[in-house]
C-alpha positions as CSV (number, residue, x, y, z in Angstrom):
1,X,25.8,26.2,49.8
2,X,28.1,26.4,46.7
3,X,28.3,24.0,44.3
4,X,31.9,24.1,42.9
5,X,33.0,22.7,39.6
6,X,34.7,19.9,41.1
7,X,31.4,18.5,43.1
8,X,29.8,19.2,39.4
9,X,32.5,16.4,37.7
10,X,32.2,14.3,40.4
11,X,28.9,13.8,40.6
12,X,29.4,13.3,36.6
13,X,31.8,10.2,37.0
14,X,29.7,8.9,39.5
15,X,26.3,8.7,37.4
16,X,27.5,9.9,33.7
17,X,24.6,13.2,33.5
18,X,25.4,15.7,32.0
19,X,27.0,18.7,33.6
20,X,24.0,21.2,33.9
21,X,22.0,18.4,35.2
22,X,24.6,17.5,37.9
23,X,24.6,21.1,38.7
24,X,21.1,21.2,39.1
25,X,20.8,17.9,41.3
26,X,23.5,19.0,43.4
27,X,21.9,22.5,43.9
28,X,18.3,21.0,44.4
29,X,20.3,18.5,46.4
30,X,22.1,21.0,48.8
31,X,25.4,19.5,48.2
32,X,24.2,16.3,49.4
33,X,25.5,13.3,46.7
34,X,23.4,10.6,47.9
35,X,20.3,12.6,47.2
36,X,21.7,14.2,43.7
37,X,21.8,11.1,42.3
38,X,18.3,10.1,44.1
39,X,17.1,13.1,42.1
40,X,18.4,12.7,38.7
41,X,17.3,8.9,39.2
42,X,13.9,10.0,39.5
43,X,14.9,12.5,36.1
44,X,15.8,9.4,34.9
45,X,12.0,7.7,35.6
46,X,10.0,10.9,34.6
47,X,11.9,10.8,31.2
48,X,11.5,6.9,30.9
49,X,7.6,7.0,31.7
50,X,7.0,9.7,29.1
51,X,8.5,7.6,26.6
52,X,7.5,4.6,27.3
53,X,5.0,4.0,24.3
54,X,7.8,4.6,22.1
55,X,8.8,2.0,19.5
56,X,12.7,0.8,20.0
57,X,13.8,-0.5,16.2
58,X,16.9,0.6,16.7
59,X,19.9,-1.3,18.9
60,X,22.6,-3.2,18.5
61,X,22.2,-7.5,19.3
62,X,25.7,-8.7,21.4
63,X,27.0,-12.1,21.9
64,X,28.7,-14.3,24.2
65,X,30.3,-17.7,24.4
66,X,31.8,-19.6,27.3
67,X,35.0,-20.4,27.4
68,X,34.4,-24.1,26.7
69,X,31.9,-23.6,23.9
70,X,29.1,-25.0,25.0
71,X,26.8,-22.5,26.4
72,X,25.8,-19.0,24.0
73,X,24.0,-16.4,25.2
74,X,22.5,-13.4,23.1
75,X,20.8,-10.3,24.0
76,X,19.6,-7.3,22.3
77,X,19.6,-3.7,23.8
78,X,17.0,-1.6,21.8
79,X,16.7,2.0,21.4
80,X,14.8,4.8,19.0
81,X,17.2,5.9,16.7
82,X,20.1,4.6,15.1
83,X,22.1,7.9,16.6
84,X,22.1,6.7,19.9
85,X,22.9,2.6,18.5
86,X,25.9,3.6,16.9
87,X,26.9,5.7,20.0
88,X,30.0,3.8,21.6
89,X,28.8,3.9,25.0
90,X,24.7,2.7,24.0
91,X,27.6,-0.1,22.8
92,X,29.6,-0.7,26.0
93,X,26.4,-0.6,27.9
94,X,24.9,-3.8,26.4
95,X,28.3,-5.7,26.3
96,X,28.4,-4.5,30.0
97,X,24.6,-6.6,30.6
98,X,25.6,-9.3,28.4
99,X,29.0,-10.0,30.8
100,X,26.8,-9.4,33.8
101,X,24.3,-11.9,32.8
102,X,26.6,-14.5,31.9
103,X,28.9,-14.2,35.3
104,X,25.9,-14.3,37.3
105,X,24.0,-16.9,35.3
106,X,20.9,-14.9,34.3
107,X,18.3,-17.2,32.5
108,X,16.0,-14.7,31.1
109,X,15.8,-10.9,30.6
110,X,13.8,-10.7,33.9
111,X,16.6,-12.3,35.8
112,X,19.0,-9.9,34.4
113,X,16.7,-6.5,35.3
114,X,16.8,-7.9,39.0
115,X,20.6,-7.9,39.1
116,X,22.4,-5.5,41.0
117,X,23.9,-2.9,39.4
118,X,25.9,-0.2,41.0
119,X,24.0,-0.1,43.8
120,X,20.6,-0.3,41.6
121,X,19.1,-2.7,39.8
122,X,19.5,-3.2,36.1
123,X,16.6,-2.0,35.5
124,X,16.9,0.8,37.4
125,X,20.6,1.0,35.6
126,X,18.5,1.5,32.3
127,X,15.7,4.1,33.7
128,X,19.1,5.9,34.2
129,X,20.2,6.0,30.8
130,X,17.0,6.8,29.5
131,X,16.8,9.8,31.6
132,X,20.8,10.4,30.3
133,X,20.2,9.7,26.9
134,X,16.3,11.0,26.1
135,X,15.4,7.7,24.7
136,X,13.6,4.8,25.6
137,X,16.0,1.9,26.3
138,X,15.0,-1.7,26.6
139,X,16.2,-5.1,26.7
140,X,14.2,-6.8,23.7
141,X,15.7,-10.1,24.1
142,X,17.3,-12.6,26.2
143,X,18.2,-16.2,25.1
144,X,20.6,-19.0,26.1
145,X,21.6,-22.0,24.0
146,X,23.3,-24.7,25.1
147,X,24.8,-27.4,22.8
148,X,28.3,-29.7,22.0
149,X,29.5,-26.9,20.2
150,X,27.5,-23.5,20.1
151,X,29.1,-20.7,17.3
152,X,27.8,-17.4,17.8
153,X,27.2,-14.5,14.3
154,X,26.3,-11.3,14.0
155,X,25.4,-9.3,10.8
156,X,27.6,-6.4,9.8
157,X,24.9,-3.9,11.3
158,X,24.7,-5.3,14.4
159,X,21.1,-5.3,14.5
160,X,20.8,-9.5,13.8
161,X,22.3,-12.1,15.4
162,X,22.3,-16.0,15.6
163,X,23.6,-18.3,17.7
164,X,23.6,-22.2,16.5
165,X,24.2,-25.4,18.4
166,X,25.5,-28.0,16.8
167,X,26.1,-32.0,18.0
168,X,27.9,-35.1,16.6
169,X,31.0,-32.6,15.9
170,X,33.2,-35.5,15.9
171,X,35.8,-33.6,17.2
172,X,36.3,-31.4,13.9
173,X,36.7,-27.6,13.7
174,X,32.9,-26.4,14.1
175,X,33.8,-22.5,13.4
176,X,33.9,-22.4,9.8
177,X,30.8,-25.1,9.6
178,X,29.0,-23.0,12.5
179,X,29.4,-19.5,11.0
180,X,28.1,-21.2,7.5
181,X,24.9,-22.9,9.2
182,X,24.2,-19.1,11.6
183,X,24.7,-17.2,8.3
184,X,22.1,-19.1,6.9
185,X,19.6,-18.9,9.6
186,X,20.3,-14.7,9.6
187,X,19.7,-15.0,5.8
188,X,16.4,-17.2,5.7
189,X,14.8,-17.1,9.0
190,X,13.9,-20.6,9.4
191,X,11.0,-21.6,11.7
192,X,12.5,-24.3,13.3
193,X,15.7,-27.0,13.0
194,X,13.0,-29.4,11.5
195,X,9.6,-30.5,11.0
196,X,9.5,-31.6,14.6
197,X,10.1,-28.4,15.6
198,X,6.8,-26.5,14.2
199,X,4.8,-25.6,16.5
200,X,0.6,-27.4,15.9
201,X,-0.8,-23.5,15.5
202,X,1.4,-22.5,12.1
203,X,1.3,-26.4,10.8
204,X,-2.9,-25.9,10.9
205,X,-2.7,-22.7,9.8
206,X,-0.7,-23.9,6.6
207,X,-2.7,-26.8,6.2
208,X,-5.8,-24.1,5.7
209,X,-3.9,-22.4,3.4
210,X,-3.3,-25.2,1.6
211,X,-7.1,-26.2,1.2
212,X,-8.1,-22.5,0.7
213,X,-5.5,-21.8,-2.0
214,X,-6.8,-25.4,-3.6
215,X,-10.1,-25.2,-3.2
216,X,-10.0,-21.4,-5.5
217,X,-7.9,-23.7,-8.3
218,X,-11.3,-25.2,-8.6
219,X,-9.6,-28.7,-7.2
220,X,-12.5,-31.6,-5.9
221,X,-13.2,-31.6,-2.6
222,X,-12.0,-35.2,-1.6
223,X,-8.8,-33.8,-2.9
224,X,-8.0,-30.8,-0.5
225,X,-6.1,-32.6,2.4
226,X,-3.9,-34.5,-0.2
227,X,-3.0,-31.5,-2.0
228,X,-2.9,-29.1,1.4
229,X,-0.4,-31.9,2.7
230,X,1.8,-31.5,-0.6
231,X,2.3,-28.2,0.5
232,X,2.9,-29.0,4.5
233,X,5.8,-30.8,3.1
234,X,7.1,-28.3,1.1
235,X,6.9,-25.3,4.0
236,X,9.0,-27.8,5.7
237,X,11.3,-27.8,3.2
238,X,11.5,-23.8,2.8
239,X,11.0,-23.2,6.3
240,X,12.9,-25.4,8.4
241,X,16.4,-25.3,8.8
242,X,18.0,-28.7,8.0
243,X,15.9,-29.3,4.8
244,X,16.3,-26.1,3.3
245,X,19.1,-25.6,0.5
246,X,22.4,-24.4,1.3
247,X,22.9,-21.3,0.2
248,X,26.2,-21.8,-0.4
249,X,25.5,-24.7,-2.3
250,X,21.6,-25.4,-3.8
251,X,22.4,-28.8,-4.2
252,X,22.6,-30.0,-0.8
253,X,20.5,-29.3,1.8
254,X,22.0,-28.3,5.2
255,X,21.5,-31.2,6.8
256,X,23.6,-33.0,3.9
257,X,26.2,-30.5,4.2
258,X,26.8,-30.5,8.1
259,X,26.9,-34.4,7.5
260,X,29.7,-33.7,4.8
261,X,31.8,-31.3,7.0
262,X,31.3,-34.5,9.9
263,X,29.6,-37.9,9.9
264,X,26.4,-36.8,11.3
265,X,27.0,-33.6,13.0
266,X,23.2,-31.7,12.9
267,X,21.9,-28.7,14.5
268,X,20.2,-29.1,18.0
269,X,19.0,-26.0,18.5
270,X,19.3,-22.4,17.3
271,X,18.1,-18.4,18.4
272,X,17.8,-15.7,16.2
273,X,17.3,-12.1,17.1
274,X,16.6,-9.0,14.7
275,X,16.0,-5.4,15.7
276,X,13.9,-3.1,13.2
């Protein structure tokens, strides 16, 4: 049968392919829509399985925080160039995930790819847009944080992004405070909120650091697990959140400046996400 140019657009605002690719679905196809899309679909999965040992280091990371500003959620959508993460609709696509995730109360990136999507799956949404765009396209992170007050950040190239929870607010205006704490974070990676928070694998592994690094100074033996603790403490200081300095300010901590901004207001959890 004929394929007009009219079936041709339709079958491109239905699915988004590009025109010679509609065409060719809907000849293939025999005019039949259900199938066209079936077969550009399976375009779609051919494309995405030959690309699938492709690294994604490029993306953009997308927030979102409920209404009562309690609950964040983040998510990355990762791609292979920067072309295609700068492209408006690569854009809309992981704000569209992000609002899907949260109105349907996804708790992880494998809840979201089981969503329904247009008929599909998500992640049969994204095997799509692979087969559209000619990339590989994944969702590289998922992550919730729940808190008092959660204040979401992300850095002018939309490739990192934080979101920190904060408690003891007192009631006071946590934005300004919140933004301060998440560019930190973005700016110093921190392990964790505090010591508590380092996981037994990287405080042994520093703790043999420590001894190797003072056992080539030539220090005594009995001396190694005094001297490998010295420096515990001070990876705690550099590396987790609260006790590192302000970089705003060197001479407080951050745990002294949350305290300053409100009596006792700390951080109860964060997420951080980079792409690249």
């Amino acid at each position: 049968m004929a394929i007009t140019a009219q079936d041709v657009n339709k079958l491109r605002q239905m699915t988004g392919a590009g025109m010679m690719d509609c065409k060719k679905a809907l000849t293939e196809a025999e005019g039949d829509f259900d199938k066209a899309v079936d077969i550009l679909r399976k375009k779609g999965q051919k494309v995405s399985a030959s690309r699938a040992d492709r690294e994604t280091k490029e993306g953009q990371v997308v927030t979102h925080v409920s209404e009562d500003g309690k609950t964040g959620t983040i998510l990355s959508l990762t791609c292979e160039t920067d072309f295609v993460a700068k492209n408006d609709e690569f854009g809309a696509f992981a704000n569209t995930l992000l609002d899907l995730a949260v109105e349907k109360g996804a708790k992880s990136a494998e809840e979201l790819l089981a969503l329904p999507f247009e008929n599909i799956t998500v992640a049969e949404k994204i095997v799509e847009m692979t087969g559209k765009i000619g990339e590989k396209i994944e969702v590289s992170h998922f992550e919730i944080v729940s808190s008092e007050a959660v204040v979401p950040y992300i850095h002018s190239n939309g490739k990192l992004g934080v979101l920190v929870g904060l408690t003891n607010t007192g009631g006071a205006d946590v934005d300004e405070a919140g933004k301060d704490v998440a560019m930190q974070i973005a700016a110093m990676n921190p392990v964790a909120v505090d010591k508590d928070g380092v996981d037994a694998s990287t405080i042994e592994r520093e703790i043999e650091v420590g001894k190797d690094q003072a056992r080539a100074e030539g220090k005594p033996e009995e001396m190694l697990e005094k001297i490998a603790m010295g420096k515990l403490n001070k990876f705690y200081k550099e590396n987790t959140l609260l006790s590192q300095s302000f970089v705003k300010d060197n001479s407080k901590t951050i745990a002294q400046y949350l305290d300053g901004v409100s009596k006792g207001m700390t951080v109860s959890a964060f997420k951080r996400i980079s792409i690249g």
